[in-house]
Biopython code that builds the backbone (N, CA, C, O; Angstrom):
import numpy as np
from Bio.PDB.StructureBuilder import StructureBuilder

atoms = [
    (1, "UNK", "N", (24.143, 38.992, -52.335)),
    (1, "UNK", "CA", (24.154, 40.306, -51.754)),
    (1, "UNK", "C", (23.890, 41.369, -52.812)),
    (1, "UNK", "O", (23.097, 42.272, -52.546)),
    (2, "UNK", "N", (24.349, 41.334, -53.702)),
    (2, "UNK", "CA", (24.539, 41.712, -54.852)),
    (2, "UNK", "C", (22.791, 42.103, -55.272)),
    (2, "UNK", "O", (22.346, 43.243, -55.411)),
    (3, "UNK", "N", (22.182, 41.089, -55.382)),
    (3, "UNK", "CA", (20.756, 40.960, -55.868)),
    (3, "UNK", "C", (19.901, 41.630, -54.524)),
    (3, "UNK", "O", (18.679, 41.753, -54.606)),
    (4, "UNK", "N", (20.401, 41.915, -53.688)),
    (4, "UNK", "CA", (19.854, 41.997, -52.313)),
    (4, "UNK", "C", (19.567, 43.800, -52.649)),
    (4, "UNK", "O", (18.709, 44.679, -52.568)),
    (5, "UNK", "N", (20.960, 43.543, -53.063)),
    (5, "UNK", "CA", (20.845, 45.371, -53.032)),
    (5, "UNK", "C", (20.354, 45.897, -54.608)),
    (5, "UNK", "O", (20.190, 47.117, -54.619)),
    (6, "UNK", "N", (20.141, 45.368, -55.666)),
    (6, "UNK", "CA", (19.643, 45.586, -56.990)),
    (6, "UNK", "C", (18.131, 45.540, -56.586)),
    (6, "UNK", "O", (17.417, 46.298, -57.243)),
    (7, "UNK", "N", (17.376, 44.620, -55.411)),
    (7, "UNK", "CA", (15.950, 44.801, -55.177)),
    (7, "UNK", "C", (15.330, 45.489, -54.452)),
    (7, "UNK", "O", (14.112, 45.667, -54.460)),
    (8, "UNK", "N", (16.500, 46.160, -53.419)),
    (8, "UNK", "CA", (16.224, 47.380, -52.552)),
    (8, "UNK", "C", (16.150, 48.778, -53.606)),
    (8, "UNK", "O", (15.530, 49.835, -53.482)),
    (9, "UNK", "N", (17.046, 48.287, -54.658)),
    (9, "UNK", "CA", (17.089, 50.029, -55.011)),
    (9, "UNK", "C", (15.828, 50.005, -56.127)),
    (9, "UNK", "O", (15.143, 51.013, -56.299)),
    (10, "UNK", "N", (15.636, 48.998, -56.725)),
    (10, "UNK", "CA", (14.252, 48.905, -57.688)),
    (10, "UNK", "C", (13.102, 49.211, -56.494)),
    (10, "UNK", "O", (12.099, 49.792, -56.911)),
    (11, "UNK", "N", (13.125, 48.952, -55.347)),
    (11, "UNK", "CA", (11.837, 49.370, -54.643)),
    (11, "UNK", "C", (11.863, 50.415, -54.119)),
    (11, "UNK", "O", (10.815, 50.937, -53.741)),
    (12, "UNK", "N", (12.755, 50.855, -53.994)),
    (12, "UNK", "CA", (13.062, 51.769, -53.185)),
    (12, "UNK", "C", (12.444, 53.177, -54.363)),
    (12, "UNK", "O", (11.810, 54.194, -54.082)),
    (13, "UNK", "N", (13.102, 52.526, -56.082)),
    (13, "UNK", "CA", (12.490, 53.701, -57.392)),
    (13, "UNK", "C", (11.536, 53.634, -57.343)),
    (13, "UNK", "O", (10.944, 54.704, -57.199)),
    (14, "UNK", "N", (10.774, 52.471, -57.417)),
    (14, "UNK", "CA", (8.976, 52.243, -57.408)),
    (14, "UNK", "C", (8.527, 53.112, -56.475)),
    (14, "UNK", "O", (7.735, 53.998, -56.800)),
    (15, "UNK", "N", (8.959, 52.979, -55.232)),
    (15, "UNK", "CA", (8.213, 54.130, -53.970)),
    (15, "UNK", "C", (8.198, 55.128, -54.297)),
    (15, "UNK", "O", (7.143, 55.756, -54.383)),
    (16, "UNK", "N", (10.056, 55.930, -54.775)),
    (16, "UNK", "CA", (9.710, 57.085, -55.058)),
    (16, "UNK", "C", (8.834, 57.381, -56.388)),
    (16, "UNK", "O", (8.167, 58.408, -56.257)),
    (17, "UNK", "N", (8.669, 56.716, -57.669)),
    (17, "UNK", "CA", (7.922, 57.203, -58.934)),
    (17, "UNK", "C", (6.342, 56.957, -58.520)),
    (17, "UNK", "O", (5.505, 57.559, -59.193)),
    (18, "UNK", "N", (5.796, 55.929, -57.227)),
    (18, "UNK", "CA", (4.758, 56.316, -56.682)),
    (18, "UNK", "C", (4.294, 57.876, -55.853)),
    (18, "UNK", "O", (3.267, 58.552, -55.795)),
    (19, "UNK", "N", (5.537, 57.958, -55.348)),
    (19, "UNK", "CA", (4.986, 59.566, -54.715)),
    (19, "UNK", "C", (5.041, 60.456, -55.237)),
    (19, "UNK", "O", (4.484, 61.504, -54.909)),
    (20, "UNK", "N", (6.144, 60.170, -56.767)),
    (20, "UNK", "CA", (5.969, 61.450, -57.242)),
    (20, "UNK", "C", (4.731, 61.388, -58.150)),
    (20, "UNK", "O", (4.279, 62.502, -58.415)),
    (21, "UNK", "N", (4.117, 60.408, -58.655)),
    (21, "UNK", "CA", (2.574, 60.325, -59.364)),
    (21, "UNK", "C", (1.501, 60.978, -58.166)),
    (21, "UNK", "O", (0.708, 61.895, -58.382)),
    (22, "UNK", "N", (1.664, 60.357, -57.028)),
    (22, "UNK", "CA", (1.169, 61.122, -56.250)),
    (22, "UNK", "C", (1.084, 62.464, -55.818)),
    (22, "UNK", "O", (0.067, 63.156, -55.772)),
    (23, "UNK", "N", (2.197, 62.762, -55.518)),
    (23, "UNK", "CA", (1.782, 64.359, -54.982)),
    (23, "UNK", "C", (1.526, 64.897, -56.607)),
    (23, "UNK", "O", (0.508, 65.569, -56.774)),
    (24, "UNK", "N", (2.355, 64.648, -57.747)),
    (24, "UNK", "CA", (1.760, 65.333, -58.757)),
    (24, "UNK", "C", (0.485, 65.515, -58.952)),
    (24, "UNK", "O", (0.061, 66.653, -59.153)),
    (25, "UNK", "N", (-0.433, 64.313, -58.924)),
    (25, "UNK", "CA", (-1.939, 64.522, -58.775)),
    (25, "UNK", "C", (-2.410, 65.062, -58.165)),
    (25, "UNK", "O", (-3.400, 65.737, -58.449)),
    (26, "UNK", "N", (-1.743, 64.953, -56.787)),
    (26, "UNK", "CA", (-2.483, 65.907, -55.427)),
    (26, "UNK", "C", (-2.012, 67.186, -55.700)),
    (26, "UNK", "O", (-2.643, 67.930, -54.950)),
    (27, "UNK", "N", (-1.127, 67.933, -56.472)),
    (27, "UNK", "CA", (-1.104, 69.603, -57.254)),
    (27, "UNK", "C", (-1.946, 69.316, -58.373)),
    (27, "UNK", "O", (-2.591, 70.330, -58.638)),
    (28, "UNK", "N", (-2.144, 68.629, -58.932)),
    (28, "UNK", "CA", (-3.438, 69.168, -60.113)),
    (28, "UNK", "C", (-4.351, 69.052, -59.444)),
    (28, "UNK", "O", (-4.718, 70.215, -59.277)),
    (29, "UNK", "N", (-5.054, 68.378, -58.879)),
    (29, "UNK", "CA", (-6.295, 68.350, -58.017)),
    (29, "UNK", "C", (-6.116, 69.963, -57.272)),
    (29, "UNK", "O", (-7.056, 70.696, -57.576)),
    (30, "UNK", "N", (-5.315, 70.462, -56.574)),
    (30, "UNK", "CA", (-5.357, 71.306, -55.594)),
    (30, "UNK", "C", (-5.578, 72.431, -56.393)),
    (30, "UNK", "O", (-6.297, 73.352, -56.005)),
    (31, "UNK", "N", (-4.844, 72.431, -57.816)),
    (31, "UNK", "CA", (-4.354, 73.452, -58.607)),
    (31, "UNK", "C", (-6.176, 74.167, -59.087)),
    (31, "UNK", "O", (-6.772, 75.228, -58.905)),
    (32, "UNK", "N", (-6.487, 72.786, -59.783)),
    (32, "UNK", "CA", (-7.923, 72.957, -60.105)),
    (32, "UNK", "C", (-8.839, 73.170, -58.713)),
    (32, "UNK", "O", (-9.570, 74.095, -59.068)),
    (33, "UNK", "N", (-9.088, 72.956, -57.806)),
    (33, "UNK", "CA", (-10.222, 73.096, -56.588)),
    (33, "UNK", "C", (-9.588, 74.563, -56.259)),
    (33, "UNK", "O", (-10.553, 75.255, -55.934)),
    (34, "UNK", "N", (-8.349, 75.381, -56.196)),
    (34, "UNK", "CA", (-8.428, 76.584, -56.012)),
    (34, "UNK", "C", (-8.790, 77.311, -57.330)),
    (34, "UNK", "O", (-9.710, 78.119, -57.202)),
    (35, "UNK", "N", (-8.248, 77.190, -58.599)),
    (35, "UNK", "CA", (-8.760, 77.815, -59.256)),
    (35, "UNK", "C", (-10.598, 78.296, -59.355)),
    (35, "UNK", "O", (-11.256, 79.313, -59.574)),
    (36, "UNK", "N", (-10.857, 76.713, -59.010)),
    (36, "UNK", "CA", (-12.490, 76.862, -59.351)),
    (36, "UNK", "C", (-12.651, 78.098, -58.003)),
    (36, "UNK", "O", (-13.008, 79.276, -57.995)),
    (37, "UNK", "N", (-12.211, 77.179, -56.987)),
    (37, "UNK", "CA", (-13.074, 78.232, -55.728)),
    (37, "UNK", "C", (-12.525, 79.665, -55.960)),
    (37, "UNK", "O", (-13.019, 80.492, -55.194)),
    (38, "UNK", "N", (-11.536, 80.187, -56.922)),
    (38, "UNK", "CA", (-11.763, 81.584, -56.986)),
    (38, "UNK", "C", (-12.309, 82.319, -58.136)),
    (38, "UNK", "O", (-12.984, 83.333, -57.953)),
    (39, "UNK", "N", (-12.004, 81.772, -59.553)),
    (39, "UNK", "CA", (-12.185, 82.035, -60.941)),
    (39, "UNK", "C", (-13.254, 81.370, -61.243)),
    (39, "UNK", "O", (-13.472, 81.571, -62.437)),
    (40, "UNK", "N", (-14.238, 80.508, -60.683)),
    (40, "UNK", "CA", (-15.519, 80.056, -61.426)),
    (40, "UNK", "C", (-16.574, 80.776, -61.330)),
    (40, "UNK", "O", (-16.576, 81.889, -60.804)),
    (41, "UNK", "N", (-17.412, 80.310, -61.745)),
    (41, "UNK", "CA", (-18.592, 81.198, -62.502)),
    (41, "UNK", "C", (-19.425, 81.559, -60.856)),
    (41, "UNK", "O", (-20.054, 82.616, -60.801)),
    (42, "UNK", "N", (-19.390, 80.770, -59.750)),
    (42, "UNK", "CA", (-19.586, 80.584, -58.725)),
    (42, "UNK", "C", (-18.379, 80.807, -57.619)),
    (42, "UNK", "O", (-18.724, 80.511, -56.475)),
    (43, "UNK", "N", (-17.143, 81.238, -57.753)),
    (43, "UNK", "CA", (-16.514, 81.323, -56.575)),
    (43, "UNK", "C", (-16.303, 82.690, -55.961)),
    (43, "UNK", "O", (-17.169, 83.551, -56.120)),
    (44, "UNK", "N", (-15.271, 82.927, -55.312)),
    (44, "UNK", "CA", (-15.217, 83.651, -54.653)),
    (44, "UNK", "C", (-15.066, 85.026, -55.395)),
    (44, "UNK", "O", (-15.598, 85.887, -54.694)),
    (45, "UNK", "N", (-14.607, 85.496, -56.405)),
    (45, "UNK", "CA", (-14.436, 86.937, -56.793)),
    (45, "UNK", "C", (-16.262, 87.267, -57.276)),
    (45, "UNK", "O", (-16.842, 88.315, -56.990)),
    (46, "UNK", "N", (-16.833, 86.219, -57.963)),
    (46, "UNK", "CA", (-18.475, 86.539, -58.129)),
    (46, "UNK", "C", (-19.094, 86.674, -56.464)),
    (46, "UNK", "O", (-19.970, 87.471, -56.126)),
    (47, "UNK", "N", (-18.702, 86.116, -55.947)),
    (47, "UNK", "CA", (-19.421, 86.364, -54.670)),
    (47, "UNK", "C", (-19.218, 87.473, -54.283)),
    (47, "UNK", "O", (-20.018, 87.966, -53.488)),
    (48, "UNK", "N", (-18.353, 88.034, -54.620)),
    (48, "UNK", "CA", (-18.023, 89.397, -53.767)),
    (48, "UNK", "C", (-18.743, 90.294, -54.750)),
    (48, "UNK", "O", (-19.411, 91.181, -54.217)),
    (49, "UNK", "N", (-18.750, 90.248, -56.226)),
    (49, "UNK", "CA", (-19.284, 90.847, -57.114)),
    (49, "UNK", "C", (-20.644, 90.617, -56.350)),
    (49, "UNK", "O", (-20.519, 91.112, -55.230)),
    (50, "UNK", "N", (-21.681, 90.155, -56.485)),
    (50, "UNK", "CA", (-22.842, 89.485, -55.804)),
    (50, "UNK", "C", (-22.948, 90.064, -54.353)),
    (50, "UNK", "O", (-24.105, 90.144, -53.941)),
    (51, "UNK", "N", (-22.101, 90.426, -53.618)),
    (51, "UNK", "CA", (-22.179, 90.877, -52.568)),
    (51, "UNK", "C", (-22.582, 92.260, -52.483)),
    (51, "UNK", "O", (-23.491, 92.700, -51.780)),
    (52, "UNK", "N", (-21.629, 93.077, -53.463)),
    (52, "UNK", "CA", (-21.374, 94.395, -53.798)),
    (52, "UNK", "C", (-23.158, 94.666, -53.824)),
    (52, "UNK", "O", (-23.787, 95.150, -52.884)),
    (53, "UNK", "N", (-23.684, 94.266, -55.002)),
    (53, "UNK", "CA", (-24.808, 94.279, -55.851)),
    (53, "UNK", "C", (-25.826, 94.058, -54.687)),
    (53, "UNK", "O", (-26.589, 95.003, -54.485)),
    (54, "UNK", "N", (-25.960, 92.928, -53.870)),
    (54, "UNK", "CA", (-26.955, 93.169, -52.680)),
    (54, "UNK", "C", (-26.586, 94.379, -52.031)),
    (54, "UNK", "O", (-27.348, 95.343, -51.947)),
    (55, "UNK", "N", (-25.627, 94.354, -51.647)),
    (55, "UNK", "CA", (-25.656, 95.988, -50.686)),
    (55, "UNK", "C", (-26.619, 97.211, -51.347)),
    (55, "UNK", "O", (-27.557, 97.896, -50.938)),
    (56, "UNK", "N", (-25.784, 97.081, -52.709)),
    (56, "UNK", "CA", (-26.531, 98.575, -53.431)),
    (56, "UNK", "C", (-27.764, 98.598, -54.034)),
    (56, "UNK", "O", (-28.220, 99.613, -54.560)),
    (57, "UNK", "N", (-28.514, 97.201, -53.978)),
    (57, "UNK", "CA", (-29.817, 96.608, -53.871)),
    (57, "UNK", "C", (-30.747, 97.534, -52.410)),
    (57, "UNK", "O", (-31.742, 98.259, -52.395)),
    (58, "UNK", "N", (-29.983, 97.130, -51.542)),
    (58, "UNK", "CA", (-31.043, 97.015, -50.671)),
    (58, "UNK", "C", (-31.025, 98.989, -49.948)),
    (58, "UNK", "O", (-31.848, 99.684, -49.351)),
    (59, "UNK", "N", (-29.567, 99.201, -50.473)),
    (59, "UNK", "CA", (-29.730, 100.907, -50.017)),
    (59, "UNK", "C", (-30.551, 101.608, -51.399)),
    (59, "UNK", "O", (-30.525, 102.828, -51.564)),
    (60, "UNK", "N", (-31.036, 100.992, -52.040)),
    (60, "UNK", "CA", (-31.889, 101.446, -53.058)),
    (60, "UNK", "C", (-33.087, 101.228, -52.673)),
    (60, "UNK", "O", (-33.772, 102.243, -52.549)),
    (61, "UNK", "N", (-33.774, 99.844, -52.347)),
    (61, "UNK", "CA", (-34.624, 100.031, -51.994)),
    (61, "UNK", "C", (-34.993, 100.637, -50.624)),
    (61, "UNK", "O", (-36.191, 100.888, -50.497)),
    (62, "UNK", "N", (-34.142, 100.939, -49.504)),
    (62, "UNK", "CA", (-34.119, 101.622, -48.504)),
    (62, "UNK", "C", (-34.876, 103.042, -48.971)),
    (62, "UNK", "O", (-35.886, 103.536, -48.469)),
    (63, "UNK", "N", (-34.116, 103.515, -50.027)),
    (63, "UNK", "CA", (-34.116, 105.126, -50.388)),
    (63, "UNK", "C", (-35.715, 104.893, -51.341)),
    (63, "UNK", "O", (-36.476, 105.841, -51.148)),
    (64, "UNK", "N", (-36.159, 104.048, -52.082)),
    (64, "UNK", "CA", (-37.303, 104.002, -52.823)),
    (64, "UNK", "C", (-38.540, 103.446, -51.423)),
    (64, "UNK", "O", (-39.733, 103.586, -51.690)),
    (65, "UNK", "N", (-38.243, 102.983, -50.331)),
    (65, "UNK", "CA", (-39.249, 102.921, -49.119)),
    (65, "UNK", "C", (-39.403, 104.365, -49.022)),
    (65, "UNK", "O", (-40.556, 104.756, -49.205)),
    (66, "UNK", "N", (-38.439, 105.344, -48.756)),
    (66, "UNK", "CA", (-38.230, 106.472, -48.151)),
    (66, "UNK", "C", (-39.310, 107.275, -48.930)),
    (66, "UNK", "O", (-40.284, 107.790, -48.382)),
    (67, "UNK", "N", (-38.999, 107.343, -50.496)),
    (67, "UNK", "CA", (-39.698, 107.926, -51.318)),
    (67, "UNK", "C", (-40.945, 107.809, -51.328)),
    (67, "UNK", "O", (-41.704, 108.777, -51.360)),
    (68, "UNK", "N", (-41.425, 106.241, -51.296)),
    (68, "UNK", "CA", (-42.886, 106.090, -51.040)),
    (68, "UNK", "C", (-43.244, 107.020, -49.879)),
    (68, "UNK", "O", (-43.850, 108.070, -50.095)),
    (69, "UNK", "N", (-42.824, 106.595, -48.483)),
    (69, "UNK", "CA", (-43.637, 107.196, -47.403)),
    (69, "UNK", "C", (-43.947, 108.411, -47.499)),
    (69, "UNK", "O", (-44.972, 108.919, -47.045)),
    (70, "UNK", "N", (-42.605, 109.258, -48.425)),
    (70, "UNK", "CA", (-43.205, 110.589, -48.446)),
    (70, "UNK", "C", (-44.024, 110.809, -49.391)),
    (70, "UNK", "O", (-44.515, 111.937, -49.331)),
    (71, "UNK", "N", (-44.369, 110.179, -50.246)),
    (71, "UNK", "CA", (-45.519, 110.470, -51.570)),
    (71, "UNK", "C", (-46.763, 109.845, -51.388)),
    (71, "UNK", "O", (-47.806, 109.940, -52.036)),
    (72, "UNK", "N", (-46.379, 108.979, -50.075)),
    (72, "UNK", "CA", (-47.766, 108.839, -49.597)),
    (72, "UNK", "C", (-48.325, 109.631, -48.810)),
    (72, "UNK", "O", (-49.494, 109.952, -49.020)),
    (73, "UNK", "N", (-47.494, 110.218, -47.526)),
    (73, "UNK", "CA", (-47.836, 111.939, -47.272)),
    (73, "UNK", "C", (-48.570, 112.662, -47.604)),
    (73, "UNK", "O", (-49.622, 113.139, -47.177)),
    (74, "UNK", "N", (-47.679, 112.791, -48.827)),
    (74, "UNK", "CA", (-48.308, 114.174, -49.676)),
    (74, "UNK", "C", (-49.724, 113.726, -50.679)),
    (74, "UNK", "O", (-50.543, 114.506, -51.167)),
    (75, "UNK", "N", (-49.686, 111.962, -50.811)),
    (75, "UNK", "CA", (-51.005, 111.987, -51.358)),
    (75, "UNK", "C", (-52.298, 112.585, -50.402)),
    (75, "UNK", "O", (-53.226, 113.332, -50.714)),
    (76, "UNK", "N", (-51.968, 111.963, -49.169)),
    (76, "UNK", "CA", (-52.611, 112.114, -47.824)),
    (76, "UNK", "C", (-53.052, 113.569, -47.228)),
    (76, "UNK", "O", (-53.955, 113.830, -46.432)),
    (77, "UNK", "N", (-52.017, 114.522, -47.946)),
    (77, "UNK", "CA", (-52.248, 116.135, -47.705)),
    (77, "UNK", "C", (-52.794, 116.272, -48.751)),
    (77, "UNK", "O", (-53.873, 116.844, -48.595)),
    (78, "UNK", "N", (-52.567, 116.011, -49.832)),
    (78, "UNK", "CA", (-53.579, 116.308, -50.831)),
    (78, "UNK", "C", (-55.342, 115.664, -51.111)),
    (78, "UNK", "O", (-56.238, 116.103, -51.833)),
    (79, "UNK", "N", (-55.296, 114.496, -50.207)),
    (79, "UNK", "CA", (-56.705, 114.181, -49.773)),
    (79, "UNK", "C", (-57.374, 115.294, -48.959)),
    (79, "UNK", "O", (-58.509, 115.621, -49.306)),
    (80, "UNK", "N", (-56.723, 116.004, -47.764)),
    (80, "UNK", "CA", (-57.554, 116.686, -46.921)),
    (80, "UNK", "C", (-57.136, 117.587, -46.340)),
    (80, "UNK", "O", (-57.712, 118.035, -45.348)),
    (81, "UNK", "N", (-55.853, 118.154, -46.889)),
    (81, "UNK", "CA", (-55.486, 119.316, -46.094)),
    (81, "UNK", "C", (-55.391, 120.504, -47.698)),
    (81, "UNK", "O", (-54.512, 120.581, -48.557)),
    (82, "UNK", "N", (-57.089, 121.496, -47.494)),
    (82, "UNK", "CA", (-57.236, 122.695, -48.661)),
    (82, "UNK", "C", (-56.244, 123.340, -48.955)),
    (82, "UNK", "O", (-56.191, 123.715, -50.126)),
    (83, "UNK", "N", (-54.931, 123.769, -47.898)),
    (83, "UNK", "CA", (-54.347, 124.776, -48.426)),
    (83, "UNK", "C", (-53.085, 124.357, -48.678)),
    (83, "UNK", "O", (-52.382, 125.245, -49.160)),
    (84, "UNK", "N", (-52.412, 123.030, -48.475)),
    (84, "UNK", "CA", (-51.529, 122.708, -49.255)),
    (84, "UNK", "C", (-52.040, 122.194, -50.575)),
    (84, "UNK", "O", (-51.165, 121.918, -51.396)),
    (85, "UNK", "N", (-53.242, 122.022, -50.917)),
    (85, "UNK", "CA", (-53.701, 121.677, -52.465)),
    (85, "UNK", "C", (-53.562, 123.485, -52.942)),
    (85, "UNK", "O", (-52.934, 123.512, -54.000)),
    (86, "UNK", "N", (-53.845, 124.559, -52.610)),
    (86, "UNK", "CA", (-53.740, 125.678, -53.177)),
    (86, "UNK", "C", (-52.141, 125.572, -53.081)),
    (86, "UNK", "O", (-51.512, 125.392, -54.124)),
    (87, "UNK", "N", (-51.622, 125.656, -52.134)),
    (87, "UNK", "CA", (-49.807, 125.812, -52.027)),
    (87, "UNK", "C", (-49.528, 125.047, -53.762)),
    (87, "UNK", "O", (-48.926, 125.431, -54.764)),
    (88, "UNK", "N", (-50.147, 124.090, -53.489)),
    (88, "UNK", "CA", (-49.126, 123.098, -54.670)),
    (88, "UNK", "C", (-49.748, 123.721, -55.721)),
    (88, "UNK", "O", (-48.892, 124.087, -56.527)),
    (89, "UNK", "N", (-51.319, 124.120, -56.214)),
    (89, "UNK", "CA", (-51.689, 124.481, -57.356)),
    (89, "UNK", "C", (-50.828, 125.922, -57.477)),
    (89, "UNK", "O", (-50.765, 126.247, -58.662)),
    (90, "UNK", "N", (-50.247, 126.737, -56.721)),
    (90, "UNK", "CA", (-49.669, 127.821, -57.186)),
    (90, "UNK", "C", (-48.350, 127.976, -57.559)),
    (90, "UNK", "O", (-47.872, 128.873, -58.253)),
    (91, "UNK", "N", (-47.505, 126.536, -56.775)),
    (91, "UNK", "CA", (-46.225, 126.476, -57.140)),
    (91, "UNK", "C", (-45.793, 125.921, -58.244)),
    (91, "UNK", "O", (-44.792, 126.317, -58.842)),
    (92, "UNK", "N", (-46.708, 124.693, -58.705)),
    (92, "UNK", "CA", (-46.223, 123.571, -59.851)),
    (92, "UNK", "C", (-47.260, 123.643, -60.523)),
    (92, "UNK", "O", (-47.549, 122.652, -61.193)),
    (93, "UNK", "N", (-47.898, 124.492, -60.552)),
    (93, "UNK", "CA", (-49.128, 124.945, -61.920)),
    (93, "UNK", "C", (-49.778, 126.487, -62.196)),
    (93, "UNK", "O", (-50.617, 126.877, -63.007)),
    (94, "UNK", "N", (-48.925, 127.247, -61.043)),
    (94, "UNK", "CA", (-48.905, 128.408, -61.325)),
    (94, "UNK", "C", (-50.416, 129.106, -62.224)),
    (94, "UNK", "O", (-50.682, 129.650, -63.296)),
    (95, "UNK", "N", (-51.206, 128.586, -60.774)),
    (95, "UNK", "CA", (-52.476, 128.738, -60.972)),
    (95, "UNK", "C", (-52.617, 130.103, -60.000)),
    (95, "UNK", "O", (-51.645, 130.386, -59.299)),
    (96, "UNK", "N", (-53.696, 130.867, -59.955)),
    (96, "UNK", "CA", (-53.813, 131.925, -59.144)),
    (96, "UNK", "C", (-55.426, 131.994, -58.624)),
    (96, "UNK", "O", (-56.238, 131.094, -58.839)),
    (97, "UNK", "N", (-55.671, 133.041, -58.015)),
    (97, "UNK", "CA", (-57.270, 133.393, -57.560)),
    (97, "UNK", "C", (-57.463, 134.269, -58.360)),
    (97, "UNK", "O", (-56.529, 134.906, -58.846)),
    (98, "UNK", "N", (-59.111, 134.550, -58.758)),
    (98, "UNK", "CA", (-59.676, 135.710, -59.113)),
    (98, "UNK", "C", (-58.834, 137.149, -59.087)),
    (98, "UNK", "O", (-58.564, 137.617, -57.981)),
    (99, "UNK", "N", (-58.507, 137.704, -60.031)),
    (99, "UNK", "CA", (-57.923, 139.234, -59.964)),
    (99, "UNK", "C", (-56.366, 139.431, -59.038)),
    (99, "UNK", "O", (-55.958, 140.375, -58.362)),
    (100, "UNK", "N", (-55.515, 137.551, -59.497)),
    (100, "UNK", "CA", (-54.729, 137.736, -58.993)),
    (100, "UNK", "C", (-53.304, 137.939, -59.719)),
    (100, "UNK", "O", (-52.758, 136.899, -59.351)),
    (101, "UNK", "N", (-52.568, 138.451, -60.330)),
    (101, "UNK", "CA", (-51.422, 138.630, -60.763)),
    (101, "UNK", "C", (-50.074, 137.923, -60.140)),
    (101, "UNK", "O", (-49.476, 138.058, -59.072)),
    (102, "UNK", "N", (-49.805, 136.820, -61.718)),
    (102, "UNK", "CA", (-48.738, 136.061, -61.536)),
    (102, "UNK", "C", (-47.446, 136.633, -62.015)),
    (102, "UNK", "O", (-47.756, 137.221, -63.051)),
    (103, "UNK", "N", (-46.140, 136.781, -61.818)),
    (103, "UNK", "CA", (-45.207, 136.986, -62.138)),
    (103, "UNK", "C", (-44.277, 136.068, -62.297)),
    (103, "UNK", "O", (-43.632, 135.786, -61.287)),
    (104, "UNK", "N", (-43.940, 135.341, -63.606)),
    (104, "UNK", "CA", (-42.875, 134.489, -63.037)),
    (104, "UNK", "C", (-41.265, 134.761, -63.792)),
    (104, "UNK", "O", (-41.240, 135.065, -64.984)),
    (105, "UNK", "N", (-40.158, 134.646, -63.126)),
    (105, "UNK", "CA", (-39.103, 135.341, -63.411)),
    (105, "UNK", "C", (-38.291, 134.051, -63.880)),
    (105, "UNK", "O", (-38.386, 133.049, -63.171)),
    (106, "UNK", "N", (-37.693, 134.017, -64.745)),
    (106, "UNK", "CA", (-36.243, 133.017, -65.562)),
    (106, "UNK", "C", (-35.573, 133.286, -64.550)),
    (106, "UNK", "O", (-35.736, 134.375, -63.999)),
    (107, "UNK", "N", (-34.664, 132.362, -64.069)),
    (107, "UNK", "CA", (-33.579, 132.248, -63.683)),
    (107, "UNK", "C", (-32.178, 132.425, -64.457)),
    (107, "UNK", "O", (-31.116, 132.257, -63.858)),
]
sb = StructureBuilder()
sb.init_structure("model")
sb.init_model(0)
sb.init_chain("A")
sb.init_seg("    ")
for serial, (resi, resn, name, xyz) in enumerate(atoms, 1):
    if name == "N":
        sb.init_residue(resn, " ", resi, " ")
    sb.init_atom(name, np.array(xyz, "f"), 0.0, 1.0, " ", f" {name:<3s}", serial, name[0])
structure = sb.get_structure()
């Protein structure tokens, strides 16, 4: 009886120093697969970094579409419409006509 119960309690230690090897591994494993999925070079805080950066990507190029269309406009008025080519030669080159007097004042 004696031996009965000395081989229950040796198996009974083996089981438990198996589970505790076990779940110990299964927290380093877990420990490492969250770390990576948040702190790696690829997880989740770069993604959001990466996320940020597309957004302010694409409202940039939103605003540089914008810019084109209008400078293509104005190339387009400056192909064929005469008197916004005089408008612009008098504002941003402060060009004038024959016997015309420019004044320009400092701010």
């Amino acid at each position: 009886m004696y031996t009965n119960n000395l081989l229950r309690r040796q198996v009974y230690n083996e089981k438990k120093k198996r589970n505790l090897v076990f779940y110990t591994i299964l927290v380093i494993v877990s420990v490492y697969l969250l770390w990576s999925l948040v702190f790696d070079e690829n997880g989740l805080i770069r993604y959001y970094e990466l996320k940020e950066k597309k957004s302010a990507l694409i409202k940039e190029i939103a605003s540089l579409n914008n810019e084109t269309s209008r400078l293509q406009e104005e190339v387009e008025l400056l192909k064929k419409d005469p008197f916004y080519i005089e408008k612009k030669a008098r504002e941003e080159l402060n060009m004038s006509k024959p016997d015309e007097y420019i004044f320009l004042f400092e701010k």
